[in-house]
N, C-alpha and C positions, 0 to 999 in steps of 0.2 A: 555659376548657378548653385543656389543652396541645397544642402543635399536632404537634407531633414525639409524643406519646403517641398522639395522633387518629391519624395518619400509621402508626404502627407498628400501632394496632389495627385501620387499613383494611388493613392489608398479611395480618395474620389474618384477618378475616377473608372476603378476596379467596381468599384457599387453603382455607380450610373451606370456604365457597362451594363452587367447582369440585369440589372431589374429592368433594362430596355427592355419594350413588347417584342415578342419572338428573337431574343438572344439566343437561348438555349435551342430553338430549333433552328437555328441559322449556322449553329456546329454540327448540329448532329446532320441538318442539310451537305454540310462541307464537305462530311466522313461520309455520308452516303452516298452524293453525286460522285465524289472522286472515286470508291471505290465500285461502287456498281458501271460506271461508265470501262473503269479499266478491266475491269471484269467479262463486260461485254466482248470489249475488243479482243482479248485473250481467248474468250469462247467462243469466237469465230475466226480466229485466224489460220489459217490454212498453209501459211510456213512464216518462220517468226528470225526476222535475221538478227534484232535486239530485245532479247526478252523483256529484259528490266523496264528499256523506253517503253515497252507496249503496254506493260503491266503499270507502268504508272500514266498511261495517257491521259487516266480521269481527271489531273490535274488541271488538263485543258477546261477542263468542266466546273471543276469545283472550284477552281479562281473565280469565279462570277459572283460564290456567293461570297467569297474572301472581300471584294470590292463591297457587293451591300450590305455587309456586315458595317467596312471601314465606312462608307459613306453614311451609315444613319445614326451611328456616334454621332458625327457631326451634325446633320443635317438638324435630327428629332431635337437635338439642344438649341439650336437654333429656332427651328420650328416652336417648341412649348415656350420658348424665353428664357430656358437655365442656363443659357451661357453667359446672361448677366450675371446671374447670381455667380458662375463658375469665374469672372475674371473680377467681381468682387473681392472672391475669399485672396484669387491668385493674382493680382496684376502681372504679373511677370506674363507676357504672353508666349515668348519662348519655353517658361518653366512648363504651361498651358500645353504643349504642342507636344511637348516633348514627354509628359505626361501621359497624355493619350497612345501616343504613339510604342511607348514601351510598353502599356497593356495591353493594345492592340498584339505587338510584335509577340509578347508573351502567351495571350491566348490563342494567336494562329498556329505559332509555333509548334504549342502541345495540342490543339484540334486537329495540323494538317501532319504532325508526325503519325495519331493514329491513325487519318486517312493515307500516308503513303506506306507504313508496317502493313496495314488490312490489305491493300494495293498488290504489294510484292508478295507476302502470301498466298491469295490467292492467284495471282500469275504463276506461282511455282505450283501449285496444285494442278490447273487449269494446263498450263502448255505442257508440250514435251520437252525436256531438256528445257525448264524455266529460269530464273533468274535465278542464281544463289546467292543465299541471303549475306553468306558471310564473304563475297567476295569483293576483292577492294573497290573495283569498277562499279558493282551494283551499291555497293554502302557510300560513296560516292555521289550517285546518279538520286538516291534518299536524301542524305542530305540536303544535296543540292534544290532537291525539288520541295523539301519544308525551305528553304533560302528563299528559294521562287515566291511561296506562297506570303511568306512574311513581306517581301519586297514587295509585292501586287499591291499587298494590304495597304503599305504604307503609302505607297501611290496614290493609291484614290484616296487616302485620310487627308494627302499634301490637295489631291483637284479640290475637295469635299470643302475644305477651308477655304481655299480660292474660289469655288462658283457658290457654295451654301447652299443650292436648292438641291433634292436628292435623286432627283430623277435628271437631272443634267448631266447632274457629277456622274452617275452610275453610267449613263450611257456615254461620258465624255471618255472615259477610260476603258469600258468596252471596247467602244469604234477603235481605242486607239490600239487595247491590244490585238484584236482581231482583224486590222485592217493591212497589216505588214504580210501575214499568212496569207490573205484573200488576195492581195495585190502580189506576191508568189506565185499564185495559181494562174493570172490572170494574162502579167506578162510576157512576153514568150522569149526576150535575150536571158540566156544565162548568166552572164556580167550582173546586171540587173539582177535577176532575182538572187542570186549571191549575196550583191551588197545589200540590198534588202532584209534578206536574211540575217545579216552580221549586224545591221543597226536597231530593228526592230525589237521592243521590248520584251516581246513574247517568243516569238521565234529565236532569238537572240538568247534571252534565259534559259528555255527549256535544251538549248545545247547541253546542259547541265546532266542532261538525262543520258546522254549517249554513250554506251558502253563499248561500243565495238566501230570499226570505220573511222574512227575518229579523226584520221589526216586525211579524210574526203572534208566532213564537216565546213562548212561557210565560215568558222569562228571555232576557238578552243569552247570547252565546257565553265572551265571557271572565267576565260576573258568574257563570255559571253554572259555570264553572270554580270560578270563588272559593268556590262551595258545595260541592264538592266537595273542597275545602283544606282548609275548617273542619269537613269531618267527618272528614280526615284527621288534622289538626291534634288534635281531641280524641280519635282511636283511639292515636294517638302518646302527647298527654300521660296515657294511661291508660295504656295499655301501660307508659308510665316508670315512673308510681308507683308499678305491681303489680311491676315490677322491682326497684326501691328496697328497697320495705317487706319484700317477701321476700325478695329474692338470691336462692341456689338450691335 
């Protein structure tokens, strides 16, 4: 891949980004749903066994709009017709993907690191005995959850290419993250909901978050990331293909 061609198609499309209708408040969405959700949950809870996970729960929240962010990239280019013009300039449809995809990861990045810093601050304010900041478990349990957020993204950008319409895509990667959680709740073998736990995207990821207990855990924090890569990884390589074989 050329690197100076990558370079010029992050530079597009870093400007199609932005000047999308409701970019800017689809961040400022991100840092407000995550942080006021986890906010909530901190000011109400009534004994707190992992601070840090609690204080950042809003991420449960504010992935949602990480997904319609990633999904109307696609979508709106599709929809107006600019991705003609977009594999004009670029044929390379991989250079295309990959493109997107690093501005994407790059702006969730810096939008969900402020929303999980806002997050752990105010958890440490808000509880007793809150999460510290500088400690390795909780600086950890941050990173990992900007990881999350960037992985989500790239998720739905991999469905968004694969299905094109925006309202499909959004709720095909919803259902998918919130159905492993719901189907936990639902069935009653332990075995089950375990391995559910361990393979599910969502649940699976946010092990990421867990600072304390951690040899109870369904899955390690960072393997359970990894499972959430590999379903990133194949919404991407799908997403490619459907890009390839059809263009636009």
């Amino acid at each position: 891949m050329n690197t100076v061609v990558l370079g010029r198609a992050c530079r597009a499309e870093w400007t199609k980004l932005r000047t999308e209708t409701g970019f800017q408040w689809l961040l400022v969405g991100l840092v407000a749903v995550t942080v006021a959700v986890g906010a909530a949950s901190c000011d109400g809870a009534r004994s707190v066994g992992d601070p840090a996970r609690l204080a950042l729960s809003g991420v449960t929240a504010g992935q949602a709009v990480a997904v319609v962010l990633a999904v109307l990239s696609v979508s709106g280019e599709y929809g107006s017709g600019l991705i003609q013009l977009t594999l004009s300039a670029v044929p390379a449809r991989t250079t295309v993907l990959a493109a997107k995809a690093a501005v994407l990861s790059a702006t969730v990045a810096v939008t969900g690191g402020v929303a999980v810093l806002g997050s752990l601050l105010l958890g440490h304010l808000l509880l007793a005995g809150g999460p510290a900041l500088t400690d390795g478990s909780s600086l950890r349990a941050a990173l990992g959850s900007v990881l999350y957020l960037v992985l989500v993204t790239l998720l739905a950008l991999g469905v968004g290419f694969a299905v094109r319409d925006g309202g499909v895509a959004s709720g095909t990667v919803l259902a998918l993250l919130y159905l492993f959680p719901l189907l936990t709740h639902v069935v009653t073998d332990p075995w089950l909901q375990r391995q559910l736990a361990r393979v599910g995207p969502m649940p699976a990821g946010l092990a990421v978050q867990a600072t304390t207990g951690l040899d109870r855990l369904p899955i390690g924090p960072w393997t359970g990331l990894g499972v959430l890569a590999l379903w990133t990884g194949a919404a991407l390589l799908l997403g490619g293909a459907v890009l390839r074989r059809r263009g636009a």
